[in-house]
C-alpha positions as CSV (number, residue, x, y, z in Angstrom):
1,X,11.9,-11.5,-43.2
2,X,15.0,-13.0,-41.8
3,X,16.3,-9.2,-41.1
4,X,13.1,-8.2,-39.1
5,X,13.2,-11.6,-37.0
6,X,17.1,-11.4,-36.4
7,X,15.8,-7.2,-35.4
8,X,13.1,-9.1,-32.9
9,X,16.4,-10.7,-30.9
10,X,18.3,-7.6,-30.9
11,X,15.6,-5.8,-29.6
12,X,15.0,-8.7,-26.9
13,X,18.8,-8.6,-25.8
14,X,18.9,-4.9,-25.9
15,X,16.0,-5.5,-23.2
16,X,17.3,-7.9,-21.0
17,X,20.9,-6.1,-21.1
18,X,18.7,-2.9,-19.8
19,X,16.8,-5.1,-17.4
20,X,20.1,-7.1,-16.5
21,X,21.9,-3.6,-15.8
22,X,19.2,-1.7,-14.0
23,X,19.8,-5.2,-11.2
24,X,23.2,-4.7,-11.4
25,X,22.9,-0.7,-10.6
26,X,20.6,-1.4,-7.5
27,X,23.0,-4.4,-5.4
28,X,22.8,-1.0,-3.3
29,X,19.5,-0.3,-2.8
30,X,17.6,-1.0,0.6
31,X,14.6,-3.7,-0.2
32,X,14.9,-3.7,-3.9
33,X,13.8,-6.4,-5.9
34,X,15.6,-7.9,-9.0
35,X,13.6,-8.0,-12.4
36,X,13.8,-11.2,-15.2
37,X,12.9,-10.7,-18.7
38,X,10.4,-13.4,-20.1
39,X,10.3,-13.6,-23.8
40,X,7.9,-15.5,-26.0
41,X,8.7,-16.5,-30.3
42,X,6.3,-15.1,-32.9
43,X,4.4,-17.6,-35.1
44,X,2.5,-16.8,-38.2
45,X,0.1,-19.7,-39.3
46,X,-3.0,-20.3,-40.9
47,X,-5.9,-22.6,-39.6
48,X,-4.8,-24.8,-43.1
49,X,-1.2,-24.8,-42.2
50,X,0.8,-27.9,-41.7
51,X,2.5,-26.4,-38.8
52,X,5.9,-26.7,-40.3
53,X,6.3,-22.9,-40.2
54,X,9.2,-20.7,-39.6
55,X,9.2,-18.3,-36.6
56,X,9.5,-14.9,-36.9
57,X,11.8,-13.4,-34.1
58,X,10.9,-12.9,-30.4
59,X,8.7,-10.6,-28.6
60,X,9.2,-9.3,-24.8
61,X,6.1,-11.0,-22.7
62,X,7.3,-9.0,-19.0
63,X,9.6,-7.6,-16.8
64,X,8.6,-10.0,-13.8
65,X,9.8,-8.5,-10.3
66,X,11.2,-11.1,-8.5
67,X,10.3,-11.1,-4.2
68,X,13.1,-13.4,-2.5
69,X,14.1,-12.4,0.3
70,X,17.2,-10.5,0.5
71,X,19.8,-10.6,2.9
72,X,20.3,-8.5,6.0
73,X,22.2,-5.3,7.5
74,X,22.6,-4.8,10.8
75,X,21.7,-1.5,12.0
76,X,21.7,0.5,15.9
77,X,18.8,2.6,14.8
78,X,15.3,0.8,16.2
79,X,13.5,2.6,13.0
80,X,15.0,0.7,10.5
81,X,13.0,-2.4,10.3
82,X,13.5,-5.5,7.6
83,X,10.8,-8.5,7.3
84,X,11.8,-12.4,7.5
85,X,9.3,-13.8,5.2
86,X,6.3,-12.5,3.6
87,X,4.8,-9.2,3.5
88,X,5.6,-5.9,2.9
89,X,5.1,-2.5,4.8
90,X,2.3,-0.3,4.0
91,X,3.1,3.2,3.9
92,X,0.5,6.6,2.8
93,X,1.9,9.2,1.3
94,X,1.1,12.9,1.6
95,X,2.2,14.2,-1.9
96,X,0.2,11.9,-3.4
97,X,-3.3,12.3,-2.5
98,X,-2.8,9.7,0.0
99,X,-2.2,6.9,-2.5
100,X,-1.3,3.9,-0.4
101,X,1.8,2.4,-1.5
102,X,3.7,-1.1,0.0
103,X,8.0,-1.8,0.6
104,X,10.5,-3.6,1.9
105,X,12.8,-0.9,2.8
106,X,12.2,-0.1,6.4
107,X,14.9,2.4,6.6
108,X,12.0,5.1,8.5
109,X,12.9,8.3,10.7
110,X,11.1,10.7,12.4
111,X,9.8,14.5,10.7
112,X,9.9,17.1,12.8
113,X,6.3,16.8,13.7
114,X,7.4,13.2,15.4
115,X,5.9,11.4,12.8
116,X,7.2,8.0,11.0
117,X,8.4,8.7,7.3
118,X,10.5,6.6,4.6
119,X,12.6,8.7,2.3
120,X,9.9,9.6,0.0
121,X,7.9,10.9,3.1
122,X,5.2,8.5,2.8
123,X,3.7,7.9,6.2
124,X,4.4,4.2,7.6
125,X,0.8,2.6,8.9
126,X,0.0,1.4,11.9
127,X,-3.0,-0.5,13.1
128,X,-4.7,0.7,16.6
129,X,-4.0,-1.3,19.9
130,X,-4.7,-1.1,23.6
131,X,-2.7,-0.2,26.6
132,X,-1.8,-3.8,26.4
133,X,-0.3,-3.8,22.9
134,X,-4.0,-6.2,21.4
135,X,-4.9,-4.5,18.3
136,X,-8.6,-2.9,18.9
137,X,-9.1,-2.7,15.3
138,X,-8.1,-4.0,11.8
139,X,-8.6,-3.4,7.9
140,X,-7.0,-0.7,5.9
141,X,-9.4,1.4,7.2
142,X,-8.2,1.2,10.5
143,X,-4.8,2.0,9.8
144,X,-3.5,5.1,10.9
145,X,0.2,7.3,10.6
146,X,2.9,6.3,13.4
147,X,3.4,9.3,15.6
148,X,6.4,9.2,18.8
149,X,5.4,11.2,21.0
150,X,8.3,13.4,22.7
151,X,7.0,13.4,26.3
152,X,4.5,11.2,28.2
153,X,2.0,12.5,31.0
154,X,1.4,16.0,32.5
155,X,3.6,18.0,35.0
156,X,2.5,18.7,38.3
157,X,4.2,21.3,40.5
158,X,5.4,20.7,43.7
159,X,2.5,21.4,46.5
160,X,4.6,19.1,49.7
161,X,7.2,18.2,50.7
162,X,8.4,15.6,53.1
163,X,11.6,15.9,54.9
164,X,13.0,13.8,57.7
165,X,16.1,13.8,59.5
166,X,17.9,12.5,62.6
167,X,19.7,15.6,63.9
168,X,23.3,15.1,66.2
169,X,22.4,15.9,69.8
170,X,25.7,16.8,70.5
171,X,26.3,19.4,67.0
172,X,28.1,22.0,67.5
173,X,27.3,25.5,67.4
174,X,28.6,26.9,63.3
175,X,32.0,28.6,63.8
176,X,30.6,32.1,63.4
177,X,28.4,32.2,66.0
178,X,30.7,33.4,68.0
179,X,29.8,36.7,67.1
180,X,26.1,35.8,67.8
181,X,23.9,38.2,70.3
182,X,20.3,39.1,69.5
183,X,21.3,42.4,68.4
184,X,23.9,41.2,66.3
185,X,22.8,37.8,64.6
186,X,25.1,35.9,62.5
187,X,25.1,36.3,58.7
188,X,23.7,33.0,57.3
189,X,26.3,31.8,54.2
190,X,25.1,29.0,52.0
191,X,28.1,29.0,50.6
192,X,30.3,29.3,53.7
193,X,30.0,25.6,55.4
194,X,31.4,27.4,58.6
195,X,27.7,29.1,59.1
196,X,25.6,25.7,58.8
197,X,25.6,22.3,60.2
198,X,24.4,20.0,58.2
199,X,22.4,20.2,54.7
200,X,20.1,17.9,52.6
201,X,18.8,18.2,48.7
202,X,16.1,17.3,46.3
203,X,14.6,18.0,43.5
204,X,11.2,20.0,42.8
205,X,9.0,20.8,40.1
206,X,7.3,23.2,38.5
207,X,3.7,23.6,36.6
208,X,5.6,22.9,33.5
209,X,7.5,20.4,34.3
210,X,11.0,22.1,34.8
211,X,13.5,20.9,38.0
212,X,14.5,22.6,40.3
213,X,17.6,21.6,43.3
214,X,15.8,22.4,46.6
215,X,18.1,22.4,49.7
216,X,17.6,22.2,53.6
217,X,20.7,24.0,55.4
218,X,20.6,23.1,59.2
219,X,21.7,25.6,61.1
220,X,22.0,24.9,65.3
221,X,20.5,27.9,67.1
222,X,20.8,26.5,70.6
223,X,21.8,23.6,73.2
224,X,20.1,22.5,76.6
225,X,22.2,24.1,80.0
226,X,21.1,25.7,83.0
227,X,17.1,25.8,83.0
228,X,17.1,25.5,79.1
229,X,16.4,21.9,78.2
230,X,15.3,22.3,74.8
231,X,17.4,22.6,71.4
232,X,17.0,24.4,69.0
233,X,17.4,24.2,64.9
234,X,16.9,26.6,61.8
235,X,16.0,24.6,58.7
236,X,16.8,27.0,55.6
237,X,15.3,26.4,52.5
238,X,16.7,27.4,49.0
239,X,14.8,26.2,45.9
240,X,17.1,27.7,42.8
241,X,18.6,30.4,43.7
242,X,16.0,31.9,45.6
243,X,15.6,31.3,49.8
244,X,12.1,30.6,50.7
245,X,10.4,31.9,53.6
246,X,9.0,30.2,56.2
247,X,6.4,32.8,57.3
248,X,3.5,33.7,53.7
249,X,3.3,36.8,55.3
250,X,7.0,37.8,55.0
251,X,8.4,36.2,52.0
252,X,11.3,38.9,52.1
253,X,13.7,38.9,53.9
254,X,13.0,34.9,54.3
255,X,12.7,34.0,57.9
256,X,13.9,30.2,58.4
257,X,11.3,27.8,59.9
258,X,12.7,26.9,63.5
259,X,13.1,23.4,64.9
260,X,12.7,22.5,68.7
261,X,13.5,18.9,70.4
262,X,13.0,18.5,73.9
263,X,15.4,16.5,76.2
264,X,14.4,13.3,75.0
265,X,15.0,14.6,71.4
266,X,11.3,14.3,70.3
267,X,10.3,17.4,67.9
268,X,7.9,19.3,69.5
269,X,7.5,22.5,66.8
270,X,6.6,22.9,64.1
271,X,3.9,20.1,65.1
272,X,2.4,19.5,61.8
273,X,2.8,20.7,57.6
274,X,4.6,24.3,57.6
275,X,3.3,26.4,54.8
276,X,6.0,28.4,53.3
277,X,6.1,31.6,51.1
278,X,5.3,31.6,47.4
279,X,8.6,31.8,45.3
280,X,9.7,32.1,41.9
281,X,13.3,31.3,41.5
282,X,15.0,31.2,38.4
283,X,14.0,29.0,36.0
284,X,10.8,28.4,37.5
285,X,7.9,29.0,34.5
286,X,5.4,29.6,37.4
287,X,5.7,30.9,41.6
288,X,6.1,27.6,44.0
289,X,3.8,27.0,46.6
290,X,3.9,24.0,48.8
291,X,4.6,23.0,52.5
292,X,7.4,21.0,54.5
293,X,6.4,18.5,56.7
294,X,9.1,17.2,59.4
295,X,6.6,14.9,60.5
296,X,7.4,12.8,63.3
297,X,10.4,10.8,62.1
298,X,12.9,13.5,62.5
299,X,14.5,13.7,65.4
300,X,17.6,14.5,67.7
301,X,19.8,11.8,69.1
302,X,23.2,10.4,69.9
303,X,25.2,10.1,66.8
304,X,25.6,11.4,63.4
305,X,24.0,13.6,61.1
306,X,21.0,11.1,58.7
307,X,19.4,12.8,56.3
308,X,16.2,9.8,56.3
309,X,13.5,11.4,53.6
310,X,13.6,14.1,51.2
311,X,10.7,13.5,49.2
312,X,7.8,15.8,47.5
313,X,4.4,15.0,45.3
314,X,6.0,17.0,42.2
315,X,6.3,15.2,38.4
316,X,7.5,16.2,35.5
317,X,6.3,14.9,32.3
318,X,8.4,12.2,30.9
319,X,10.6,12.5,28.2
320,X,10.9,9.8,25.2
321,X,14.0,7.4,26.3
322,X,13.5,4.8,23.7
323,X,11.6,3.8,20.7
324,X,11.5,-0.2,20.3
325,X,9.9,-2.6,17.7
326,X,9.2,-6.1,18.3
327,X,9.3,-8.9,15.9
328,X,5.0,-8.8,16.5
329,X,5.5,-5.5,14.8
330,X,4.4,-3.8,18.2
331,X,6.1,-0.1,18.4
332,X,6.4,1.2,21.6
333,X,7.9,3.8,23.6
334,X,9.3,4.4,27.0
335,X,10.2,7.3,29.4
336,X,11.8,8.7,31.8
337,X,9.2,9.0,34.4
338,X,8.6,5.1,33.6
339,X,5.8,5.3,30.9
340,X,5.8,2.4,28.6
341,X,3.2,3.3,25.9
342,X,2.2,0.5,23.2
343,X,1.9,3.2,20.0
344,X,0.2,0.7,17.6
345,X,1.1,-2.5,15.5
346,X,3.1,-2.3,12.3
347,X,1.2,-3.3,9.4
348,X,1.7,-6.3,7.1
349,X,0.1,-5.9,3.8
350,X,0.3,-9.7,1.3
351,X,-0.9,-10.1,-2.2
352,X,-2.4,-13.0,-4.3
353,X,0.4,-11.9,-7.2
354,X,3.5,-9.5,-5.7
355,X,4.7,-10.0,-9.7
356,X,1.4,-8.2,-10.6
357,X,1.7,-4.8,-8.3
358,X,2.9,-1.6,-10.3
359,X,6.0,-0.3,-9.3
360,X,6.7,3.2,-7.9
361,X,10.2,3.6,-7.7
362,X,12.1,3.7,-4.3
363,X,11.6,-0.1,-4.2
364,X,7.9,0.6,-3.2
365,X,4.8,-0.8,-5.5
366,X,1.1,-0.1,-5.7
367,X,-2.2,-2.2,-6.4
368,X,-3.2,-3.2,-9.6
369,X,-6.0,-5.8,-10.7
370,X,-3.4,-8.2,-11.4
371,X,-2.1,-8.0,-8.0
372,X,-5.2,-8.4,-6.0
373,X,-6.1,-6.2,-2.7
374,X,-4.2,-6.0,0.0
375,X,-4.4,-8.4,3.0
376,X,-3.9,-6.8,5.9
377,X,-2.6,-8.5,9.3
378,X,0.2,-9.1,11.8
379,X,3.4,-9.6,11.4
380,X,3.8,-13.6,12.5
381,X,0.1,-14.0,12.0
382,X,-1.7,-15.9,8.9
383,X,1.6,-16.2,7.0
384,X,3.4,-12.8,7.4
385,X,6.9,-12.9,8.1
386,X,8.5,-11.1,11.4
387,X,9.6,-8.1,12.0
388,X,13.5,-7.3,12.9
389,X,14.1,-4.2,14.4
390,X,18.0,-2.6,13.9
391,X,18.5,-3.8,10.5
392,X,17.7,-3.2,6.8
393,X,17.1,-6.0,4.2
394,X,19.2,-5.4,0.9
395,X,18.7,-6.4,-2.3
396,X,18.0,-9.9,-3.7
397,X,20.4,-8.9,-6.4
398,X,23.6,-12.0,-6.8
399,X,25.9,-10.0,-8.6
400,X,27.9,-13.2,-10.0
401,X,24.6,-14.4,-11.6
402,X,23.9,-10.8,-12.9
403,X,27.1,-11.0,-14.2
404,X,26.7,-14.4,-16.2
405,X,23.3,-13.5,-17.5
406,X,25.1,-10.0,-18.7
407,X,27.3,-12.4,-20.6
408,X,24.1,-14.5,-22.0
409,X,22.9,-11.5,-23.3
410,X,25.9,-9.8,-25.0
411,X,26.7,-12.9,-26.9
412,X,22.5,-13.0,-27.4
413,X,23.1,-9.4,-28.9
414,X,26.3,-10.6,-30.9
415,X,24.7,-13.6,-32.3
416,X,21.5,-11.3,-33.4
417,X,23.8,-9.3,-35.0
418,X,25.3,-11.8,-36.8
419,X,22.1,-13.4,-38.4
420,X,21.5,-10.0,-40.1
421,X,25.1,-9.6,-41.5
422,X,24.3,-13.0,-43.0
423,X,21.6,-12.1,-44.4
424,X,22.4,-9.3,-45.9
425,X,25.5,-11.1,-47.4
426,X,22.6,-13.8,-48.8
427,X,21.2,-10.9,-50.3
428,X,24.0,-9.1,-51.6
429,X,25.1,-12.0,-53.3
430,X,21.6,-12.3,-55.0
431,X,21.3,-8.7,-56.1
432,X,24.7,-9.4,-57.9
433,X,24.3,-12.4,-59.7
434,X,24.3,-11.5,-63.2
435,X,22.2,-13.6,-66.0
């Protein structure tokens, strides 16, 4: 018997020198947990039995996963999450029928359909929450895949714009109209300065959203002398590449909108919202039509050239700036146009016995009736641990203990292996005693 219970112990070390290097292997591994082997002797006794029985060897009782926590890695990418304390993430996964599953590696990105994935492309659950970032609902039920949404609110095109501007009194007339008569007007240049004054720019938008540079050029057309004690102004205006006109009725050639002060400087035409001609410059997904107000606030008057308002009642939809996770677990998401949108609460998932769930592989687990169900809450609610955004939590694996119990185990192994060469020397020398 003595070879078969020396066989149990090798058996036993071979075991733990498995489980010993399979911890070893995985110091590398993002939210891995380190494994112990529990062993138990065998005993052969009958109810009549004095007790004072030999053993007979070893047998392997578990592999117990062990949850401490492991250390952290900082990381600069708000996806990869870690947990201080208790709890793991609860992910779903697609391939699998939508087996629910549960880690500690938060190392998540984005598919290209913007939802939340680990590198098994399980789905990482969320639980539902208000504009205010409350969760509306809970239970594993209630849970639901992370999706970042790429842009935030609908475009609306451009329909007015509002311009104001405090014109120079004394502006001069552009170099080049000194070739000006009425049958011979002056060729307007936007990109000669010589044949415009002044000029101011914004930007517009389209029904989908694009921009577009739209720019004024101010152009003086004529000063008070004699009987004549009005000015006079063209205000140009280019959206893209394209000049828009003025006058619906003639969008080509585009006939500039004409400005007129009186002496005291006051605008007195256009007296109200201009409508101008549809136009579809390049870029442009859909024709522009709007109208320029000058409103009451522009005017002419000793000094210089202040542009004072460009503005227009166009959006575009926001795009996705920044993804951030609180230590509440809350993901949320903010845009350009300003958007902040709460996208739902990261669950935490605990169990009566961790040492119970079923392992997957990836350093994720399952249920099992030893583990229990799920518990399902916040993170830094009832016991779960926080949530740290921009890192990773590594293994619980201490490489110089791993070490020393690699040791235990190889000398376990050696002395094993030594009981049965003894044996079988006790043996040998009782098959060759002679009578």
């Amino acid at each position: 018997m003595s070879f078969y219970t020396s066989l149990s112990g090798l058996k036993g070390a071979q075991t733990e020198l498995a489980v010993v290097s399979n911890n070893i292997a995985n110091v590398g591994t993002v939210g891995f947990k380190k494994s112990r082997t529990e062993f138990g002797d065998l005993m052969s006794a009958s109810p009549m039995s004095s007790g004072n029985v030999a053993g007979q060897g070893t047998r392997l009782k578990s592999i117990t996963q062990q949850f401490g926590q492991g250390g952290f890695q900082a990381s600069e990418r708000a996806l990869d999450i870690a947990i201080s304390g208790e709890g793991f993430f609860m992910t779903r996964g697609e391939l699998t029928g939508g087996r629910m599953s549960f880690t500690r590696n938060g190392a998540f990105g984005v598919d290209p359909e913007r939802y939340v994935r680990d590198s098994r492309g399980a789905y990482l659950q969320v639980l539902p929450v208000d504009s205010e970032g409350n969760v509306t609902a809970t239970g594993i039920s209630a849970t639901r895949n992370l999706q970042i949404p790429q842009t935030s609110g609908a475009s609306i095109a451009t329909s007015a714009i509002d311009v104001s501007v405090t014109l120079p009194q004394n502006a001069d007339l552009p170099a080049n109209r000194a070739v000006y008569n009425a049958a011979n007007p002056y060729a307007f240049d936007r990109t000669d300065p010589n044949s415009y004054n002044y000029s101011t720019a914004a930007t517009v938008y389209d029904a989908a959203g694009n921009a577009l540079a739209a720019t004024v050029y101010y152009v003086r057309t004529g000063a008070p002398g004699g009987a004549v004690t009005d000015s006079t102004w063209e205000a140009r205006l280019f959206v893209g590449n394209q000049e828009v006109s003025s006058n619906p009725a003639q969008p080509s050639p585009a006939v500039p909108l004409q400005l007129t002060f009186d002496a005291a400087g006051t605008l007195t035409a256009p007296s109200g919202p201009t409508t101008f001609a549809s136009a579809q410059p390049s870029g442009a997904a859909q024709p522009l039509n709007f109208t320029v107000d000058f409103g009451t606030a522009t005017t002419q008057a000793g000094g210089p050239f202040v542009p004072t308002a460009f503005d227009q009642n166009g959006v575009a939809a926001g795009k996705l700036d920044n993804v951030s996770v609180g230590s509440d677990g809350l993901v949320t998401a903010t845009f350009s146009n300003g958007d902040t949108i709460p996208l739902g609460k990261v669950v935490m998932a605990a169990f009566s016995n961790p040492s119970g769930l079923r392992q997957f592989g990836d350093a994720s687990w399952g249920i099992t009736g030893k583990s229990g169900d799920a518990q399902i809450g916040e993170a830094g609610k009832d016991g779960f641990g926080v949530v740290q955004s921009g890192a990773l939590e590594q293994a619980n694996v201490d490489i110089t203990e791993e070490l020393v119990q690699l040791i235990a185990a190889q000398r376990n192994f050696q002395a094993n292996a030594k009981a049965i060469e003894t044996a079988n020397t006790m043996t040998q020398a009782i098959v060759n005693i002679r009578t």
